[in-house]
C-alpha positions in Angstrom: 79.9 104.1 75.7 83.1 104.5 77.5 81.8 107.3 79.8 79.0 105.0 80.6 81.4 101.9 81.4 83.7 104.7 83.7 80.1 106.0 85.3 79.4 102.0 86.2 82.7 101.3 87.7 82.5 104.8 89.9 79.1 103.1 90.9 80.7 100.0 91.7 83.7 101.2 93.4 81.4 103.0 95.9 79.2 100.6 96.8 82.4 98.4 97.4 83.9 101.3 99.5 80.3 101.1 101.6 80.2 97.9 102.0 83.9 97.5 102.7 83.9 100.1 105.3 81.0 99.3 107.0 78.5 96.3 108.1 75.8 97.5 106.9 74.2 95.1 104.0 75.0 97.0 101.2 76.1 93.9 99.6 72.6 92.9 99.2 72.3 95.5 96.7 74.5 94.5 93.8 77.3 91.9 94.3 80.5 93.9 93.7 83.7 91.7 92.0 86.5 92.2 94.0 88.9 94.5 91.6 86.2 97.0 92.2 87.9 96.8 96.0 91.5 98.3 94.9 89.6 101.6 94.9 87.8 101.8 97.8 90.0 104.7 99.6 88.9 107.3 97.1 85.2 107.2 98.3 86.2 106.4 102.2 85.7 110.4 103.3 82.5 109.4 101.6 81.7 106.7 103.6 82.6 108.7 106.6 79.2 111.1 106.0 77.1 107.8 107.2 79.2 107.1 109.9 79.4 110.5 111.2 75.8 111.2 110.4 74.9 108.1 112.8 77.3 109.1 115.5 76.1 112.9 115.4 72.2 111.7 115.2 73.1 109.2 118.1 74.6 111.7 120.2 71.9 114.3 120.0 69.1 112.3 120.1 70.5 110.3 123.1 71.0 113.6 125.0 67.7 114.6 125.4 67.2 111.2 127.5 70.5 110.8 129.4 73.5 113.2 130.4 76.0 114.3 127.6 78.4 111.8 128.9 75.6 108.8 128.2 75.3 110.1 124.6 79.1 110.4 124.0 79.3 106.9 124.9 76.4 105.7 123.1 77.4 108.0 119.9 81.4 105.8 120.0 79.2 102.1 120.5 77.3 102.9 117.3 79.6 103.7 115.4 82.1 100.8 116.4 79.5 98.9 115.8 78.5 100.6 112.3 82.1 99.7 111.1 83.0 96.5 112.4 85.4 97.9 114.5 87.4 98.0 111.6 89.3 101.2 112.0 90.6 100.3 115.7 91.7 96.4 114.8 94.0 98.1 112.5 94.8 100.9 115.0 95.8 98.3 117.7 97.5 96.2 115.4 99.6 98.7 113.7 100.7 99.9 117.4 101.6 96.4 118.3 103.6 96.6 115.8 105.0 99.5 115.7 105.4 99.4 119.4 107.0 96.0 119.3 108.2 95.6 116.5 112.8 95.4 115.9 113.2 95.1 112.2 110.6 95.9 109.1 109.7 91.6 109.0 109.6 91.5 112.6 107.0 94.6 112.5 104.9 93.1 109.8 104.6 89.8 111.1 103.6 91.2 114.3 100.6 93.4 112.5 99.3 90.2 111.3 99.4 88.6 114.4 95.5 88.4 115.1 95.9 88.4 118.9 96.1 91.8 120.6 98.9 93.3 122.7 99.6 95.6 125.3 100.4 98.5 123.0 97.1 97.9 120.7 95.1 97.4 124.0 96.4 100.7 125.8 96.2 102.6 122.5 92.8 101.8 122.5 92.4 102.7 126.1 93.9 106.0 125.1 91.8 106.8 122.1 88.4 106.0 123.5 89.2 107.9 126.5 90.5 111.0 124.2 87.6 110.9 122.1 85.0 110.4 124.9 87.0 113.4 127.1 87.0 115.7 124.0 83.3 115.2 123.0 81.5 114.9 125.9 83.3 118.3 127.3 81.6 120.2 124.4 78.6 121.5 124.1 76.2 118.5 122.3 75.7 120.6 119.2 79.4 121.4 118.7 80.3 117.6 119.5 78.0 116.8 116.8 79.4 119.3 114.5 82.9 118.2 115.2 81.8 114.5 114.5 80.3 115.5 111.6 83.8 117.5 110.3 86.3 115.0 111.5 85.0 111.7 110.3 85.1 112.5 106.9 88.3 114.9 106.7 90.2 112.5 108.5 89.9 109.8 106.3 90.8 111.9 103.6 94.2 112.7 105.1 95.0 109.4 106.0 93.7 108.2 102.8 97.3 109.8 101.3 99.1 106.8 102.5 98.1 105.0 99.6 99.1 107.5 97.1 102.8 107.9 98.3 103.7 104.8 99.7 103.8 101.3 98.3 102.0 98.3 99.5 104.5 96.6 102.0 103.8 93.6 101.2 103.0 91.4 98.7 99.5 91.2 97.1 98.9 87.7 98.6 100.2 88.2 102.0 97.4 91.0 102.4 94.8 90.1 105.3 91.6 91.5 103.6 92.7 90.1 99.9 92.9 93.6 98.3 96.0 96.0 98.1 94.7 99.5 96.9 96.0 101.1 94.0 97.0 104.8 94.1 94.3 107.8 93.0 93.8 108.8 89.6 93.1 112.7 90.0 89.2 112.6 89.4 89.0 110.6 92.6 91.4 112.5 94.0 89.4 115.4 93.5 86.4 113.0 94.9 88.1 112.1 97.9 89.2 115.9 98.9 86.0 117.1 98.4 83.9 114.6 100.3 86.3 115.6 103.1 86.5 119.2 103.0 83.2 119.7 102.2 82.1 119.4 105.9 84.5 121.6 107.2 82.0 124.5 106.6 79.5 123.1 108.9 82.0 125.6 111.2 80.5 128.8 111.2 83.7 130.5 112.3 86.9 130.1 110.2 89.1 129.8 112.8 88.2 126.6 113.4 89.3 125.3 109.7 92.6 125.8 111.5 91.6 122.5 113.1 92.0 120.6 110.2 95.9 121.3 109.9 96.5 119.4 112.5 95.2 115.7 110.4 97.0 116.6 107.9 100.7 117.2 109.6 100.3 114.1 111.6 99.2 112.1 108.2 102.6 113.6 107.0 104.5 112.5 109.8 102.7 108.9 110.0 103.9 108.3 106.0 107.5 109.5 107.3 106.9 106.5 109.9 105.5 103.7 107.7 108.4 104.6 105.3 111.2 104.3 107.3 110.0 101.6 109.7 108.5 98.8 106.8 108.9 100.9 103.3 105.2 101.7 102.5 102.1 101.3 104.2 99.2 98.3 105.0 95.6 97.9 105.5 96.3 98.5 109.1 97.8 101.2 109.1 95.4 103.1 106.8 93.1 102.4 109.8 95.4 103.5 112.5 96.4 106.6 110.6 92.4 107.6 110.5 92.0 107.0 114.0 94.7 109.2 115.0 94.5 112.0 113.1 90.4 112.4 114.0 92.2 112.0 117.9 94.8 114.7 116.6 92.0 116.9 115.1 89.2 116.6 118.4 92.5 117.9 120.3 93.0 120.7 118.2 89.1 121.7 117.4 89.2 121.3 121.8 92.0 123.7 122.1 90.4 126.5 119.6 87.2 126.1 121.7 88.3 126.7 124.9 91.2 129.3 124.1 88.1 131.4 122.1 
């Protein structure tokens, strides 16, 4: 009975993470109560396979129409679009933040703040450019693959935050209503799967030395949340995703070209 209750709430929590993570109408498939929410980040890698998937199918399909650069372009639109732009509100707000902020209060208050800087609105800039530059000076197939690899492995790393940092602030300050509660090893286990798993899409092993790269600057973006608020927010699970895919395509890039 209890094995059955534990295989419900897995159920549950995914869907949450699906519909939580993206704007498709998942919701319309069983209404989800919102503790189910706390454990979204163990199944976001997960969630990453759809997004990626669409962004990869986008791409290739759009190239046979248009030039590598029009696929690129329409590949990013769908997927900002499959996500709500989720991911990049909480990348420009955390570097508002970050970026503007003089004391841990100051910082957070300045997260919340839903109008946009110049820091989130040149960090934006920055990414999109990066990530169109990167994948649109591959080869279609090996941009797919590397969408494919990075969506998913990327969100794993940044999805560490939550397990070593505290919430940093308090549960009803939180814009979204939920503060996520730390992994229990089974989804643990979950989440690093889903994530690595894609990484052998790379025929060549050489390339797996991409993925360090995610998962030093995760490290080094904990270190920063730490010492700069204490612990970690919604947005900046977001912009640590972002940058480590923009940390990975860089890397992936460089063992391309240096091959």
């Amino acid at each position: 009975m209890n094995r059955e209750i534990d295989r419900k709430a897995i159920m549950k929590q995914i869907l949450a993470a699906f519909i939580f993570f993206t704007r498709l109408p998942f919701w319309r498939i069983a209404t989800v109560p919102n503790k189910y929410y706390a454990r979204v980040v163990a199944y976001w890698p997960l969630t990453g396979w759809l997004t990626a998937a669409a962004m990869a199918g986008t791409m290739y399909g759009a190239a046979f129409l248009w030039p590598a650069q029009v696929a690129v372009a329409l590949a990013i639109l769908v997927r900002v679009l499959l996500t709500g732009a989720l991911h990049e509100d909480g990348l420009s707000d955390f570097l508002d933040g970050f970026g503007g902020g003089a004391s841990p209060k100051q910082t957070l208050a300045i997260m919340k703040d839903s109008r946009t800087g110049s820091y989130g609105i040149v960090g934006l800039i920055l990414y999109f450019l990066l990530q169109f530059a990167v994948l649109s000076s591959l080869p279609i197939l090996v941009s797919c693959m590397v969408v494919l690899c990075a969506d998913p492995f990327c969100k794993f790393a940044a999805s560490m935050t939550i397990n070593v940092l505290p919430y940093a602030r308090s549960s009803e300050q939180s814009k979204s209503g939920v503060v996520y509660q730390a992994m229990r090893p089974f989804e643990l286990a979950f989440a690093a799967v889903s994530g690595i798993l894609p990484l052998l899409l790379f025929a060549s092993s050489e390339y797996w030395i991409a993925a360090l790269a995610p998962l030093l600057c995760s490290w080094f973006l904990i270190r920063w949340m730490k010492r700069r608020v204490g612990g970690y927010t919604g947005d900046c699970c977001g912009a640590s995703f972002l940058i480590c895919e923009g940390v990975f395509y860089l890397a992936f890039s460089a063992l391309y070209w240096l091959g």
